[in-house]
N, C-alpha and C positions, 0 to 999 in steps of 0.2 A: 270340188268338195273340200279336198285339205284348205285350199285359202278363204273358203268360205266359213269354216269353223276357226279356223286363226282368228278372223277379223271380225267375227260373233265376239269371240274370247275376249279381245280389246276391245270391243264398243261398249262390253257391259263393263268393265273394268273405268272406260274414259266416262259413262256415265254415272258408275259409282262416285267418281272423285269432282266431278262437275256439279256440285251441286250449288243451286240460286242463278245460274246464268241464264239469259234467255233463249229462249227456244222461235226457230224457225222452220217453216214447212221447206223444204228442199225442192225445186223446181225445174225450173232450166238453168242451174249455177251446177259446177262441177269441182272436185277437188282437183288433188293434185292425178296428173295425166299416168303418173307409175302404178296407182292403186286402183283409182275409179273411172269412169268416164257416163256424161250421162249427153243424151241426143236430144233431139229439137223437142222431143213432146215431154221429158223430163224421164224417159225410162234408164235406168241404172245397168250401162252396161261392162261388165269387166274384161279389163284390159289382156288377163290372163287365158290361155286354153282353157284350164281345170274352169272357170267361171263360164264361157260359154259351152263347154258339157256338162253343166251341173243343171239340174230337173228346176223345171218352172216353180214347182213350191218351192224353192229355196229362193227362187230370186224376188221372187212374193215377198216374202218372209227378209229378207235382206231391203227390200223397199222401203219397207213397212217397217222397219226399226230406224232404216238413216232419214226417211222423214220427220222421225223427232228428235232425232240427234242434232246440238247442238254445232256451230263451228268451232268449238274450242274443244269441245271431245274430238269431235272430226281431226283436230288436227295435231291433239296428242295419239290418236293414234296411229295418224301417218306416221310421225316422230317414231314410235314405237317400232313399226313396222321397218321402217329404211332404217335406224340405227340395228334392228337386230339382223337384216340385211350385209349391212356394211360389217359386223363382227362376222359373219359370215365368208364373206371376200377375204378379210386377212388371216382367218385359220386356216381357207384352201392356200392363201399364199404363204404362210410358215407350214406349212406342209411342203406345198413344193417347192420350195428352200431347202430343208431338211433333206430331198430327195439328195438335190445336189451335190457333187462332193464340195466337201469345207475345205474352203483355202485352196484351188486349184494355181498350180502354177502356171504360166503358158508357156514354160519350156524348163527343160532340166536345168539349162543354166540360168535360168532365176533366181534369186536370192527368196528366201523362204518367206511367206508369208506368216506373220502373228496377228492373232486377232485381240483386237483393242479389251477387250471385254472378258480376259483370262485373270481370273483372282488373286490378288495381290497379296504375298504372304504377311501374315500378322506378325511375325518377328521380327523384332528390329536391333538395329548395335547403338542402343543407346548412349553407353560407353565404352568405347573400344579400346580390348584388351588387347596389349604387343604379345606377342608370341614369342615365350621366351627360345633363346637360342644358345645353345650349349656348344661348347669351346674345348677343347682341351691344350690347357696352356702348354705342355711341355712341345708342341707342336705350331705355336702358334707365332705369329711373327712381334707378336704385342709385346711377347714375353723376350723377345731378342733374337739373333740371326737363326734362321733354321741350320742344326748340323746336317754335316754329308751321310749319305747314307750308312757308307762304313762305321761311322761312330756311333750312328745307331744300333746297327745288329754289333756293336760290340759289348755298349750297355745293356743292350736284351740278349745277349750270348748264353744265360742261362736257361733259354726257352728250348734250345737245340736239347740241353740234357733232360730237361721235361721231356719233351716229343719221343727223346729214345727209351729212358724209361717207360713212358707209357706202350711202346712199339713193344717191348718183353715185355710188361705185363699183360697185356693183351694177349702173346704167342704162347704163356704158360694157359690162361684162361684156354685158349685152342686146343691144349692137350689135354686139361683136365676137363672138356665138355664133355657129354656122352650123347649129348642130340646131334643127330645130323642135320637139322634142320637149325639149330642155334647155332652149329660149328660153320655151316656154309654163310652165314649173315657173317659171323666174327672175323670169317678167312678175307671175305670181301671188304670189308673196312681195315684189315691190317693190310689187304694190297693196296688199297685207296693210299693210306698213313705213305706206306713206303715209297709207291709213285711221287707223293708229296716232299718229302724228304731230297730222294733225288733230285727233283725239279729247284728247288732249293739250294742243292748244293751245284748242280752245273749253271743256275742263275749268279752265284755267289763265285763259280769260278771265272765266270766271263766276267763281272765287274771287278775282279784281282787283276785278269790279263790287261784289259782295258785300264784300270789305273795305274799299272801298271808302267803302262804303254805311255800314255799321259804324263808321267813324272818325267821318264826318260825324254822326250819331247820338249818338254820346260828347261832341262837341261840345256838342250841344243841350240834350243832359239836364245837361250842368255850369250851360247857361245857366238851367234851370229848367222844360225842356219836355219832356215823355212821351216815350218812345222809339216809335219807328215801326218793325215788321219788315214787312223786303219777303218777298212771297210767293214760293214758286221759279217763278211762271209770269212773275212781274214782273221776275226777276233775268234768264230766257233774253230776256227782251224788249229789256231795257238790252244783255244782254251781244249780240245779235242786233246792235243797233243800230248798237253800236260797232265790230263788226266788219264792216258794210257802211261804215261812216265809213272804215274803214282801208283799203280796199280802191281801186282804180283803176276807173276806167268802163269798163272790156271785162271787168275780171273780176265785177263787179257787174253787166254785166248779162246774164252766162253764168250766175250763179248765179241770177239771178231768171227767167229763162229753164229752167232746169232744176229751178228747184221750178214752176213754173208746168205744166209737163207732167206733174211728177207729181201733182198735186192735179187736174191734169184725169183722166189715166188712173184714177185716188182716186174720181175721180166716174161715171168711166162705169162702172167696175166695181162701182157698188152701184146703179147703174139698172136698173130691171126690163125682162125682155128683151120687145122690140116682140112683142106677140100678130098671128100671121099673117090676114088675112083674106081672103076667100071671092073 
């Protein structure tokens, strides 16, 4: 019944637009084998199941119309029928394409598939800008030999009295807070400041010792003797040394004091724990 009212639908449609052609009785001649088929005494039989269970009046009635249809309607509406067919076939087939996954690799170490047909952006570098690059000449070689570090922190040497200054203004700020909650923020960036400081200054003693070390060296080898390099275990040693030289006896022996517990704590914490017994 469905393909029977399809192909009502498009004959009167192929008969509408056929107008002036001639017309012939339809007989023992048959169309095409995918729509009609007619047998030796000229009866119209379809190719489809739904057409041979569809009721006798209908095939009457379907007779009796393609006996005056012409062959040029007849065969627009084959046309009709197989192209809307065929748009048929390739939606089920982008469908299950879609199913698929896009872009399957066949192994991880694949290199990645792109698909040709991803949108190209609209932007373009029509003319292309350099990208400025910033310099700072008192550091730069353009400008003439780089100095030694030493000459540097001597030209910046007034950065040390900034840093301390700001280390007491901050510790008066710490006394005159009244939040504890502000004062514990302030306490922790003055220890951050001071960690800083030191770091600083035991950096700035190893490269004394070491240069030190170095001049005395230049000497030797003008005189005729091998150059001697200190190892960096023997440079913290010197420079260790000489910063307990610099130091006062209460601060010297708060520091020895305070490595001394931590190389004990050092020690109990790699000792195996007492096994309980019975």
């Amino acid at each position: 019944m469905v393909l029977a009212n399809k192909l009502d639908r498009n004959l009167r449609a192929a008969e509408e637009s056929s107008d002036g052609e001639d017309y012939y009785e339809v007989t023992d001649r048959s169309s095409s084998a995918s729509v009609i088929e007619a047998d030796e005494g000229g009866n119209v039989i379809s190719s489809d199941d739904d057409m041979s269970d569809a009721s006798d009046h209908d095939d009457d009635k379907i007779k009796a119309q393609m006996s005056k249809v012409s062959f040029g309607a007849l065969a627009k509406a084959q046309d009709a029928l197989s192209s809307k067919q065929s748009d048929d076939n390739v939606e089920e087939k982008e469908d299950s394409d879609s199913d698929a996954a896009p872009h399957a690799r066949s192994s991880k170490h694949a290199p990645a598939v792109q698909s040709s047909k991803r949108m190209v952006s609209r932007k373009r570098n029509v003319v292309e800008v350099k990208k400025p690059v910033f310099r700072d000449p008192r550091f730069d070689n353009v400008s003439g030999p780089r100095p030694e570090d030493y000459v540097v922190e001597k030209r910046y040497s007034f950065l040390k009295d900034y840093r301390a200054s700001e280390i007491a203004e901050l510790r008066n700020t710490i006394k005159k807070t009244k939040n504890e909650g502000e004062k514990e923020q302030l306490k922790k960036k003055l220890l951050s400041m001071e960690s800083q400081q030191k770091a600083r200054e035991n950096k700035e003693r190893l490269q004394d010792v070491t240069r030190e070390h170095k001049k005395k060296e230049k000497e030797l080898v003008k005189e005729g003797k091998k150059p001697f390099f200190l190892k960096k275990s023997e440079q913290k040693k010197i420079a260790l040394v000489d910063r307990f030289q610099n130091m006062k006896a209460k601060q010297r022996d708060k520091v020895i004091e305070r490595r001394r517990k931590k190389v004990t704590a050092k020690e109990r914490k790699n000792m195996p724990d007492e096994r309980r017994t019975a």
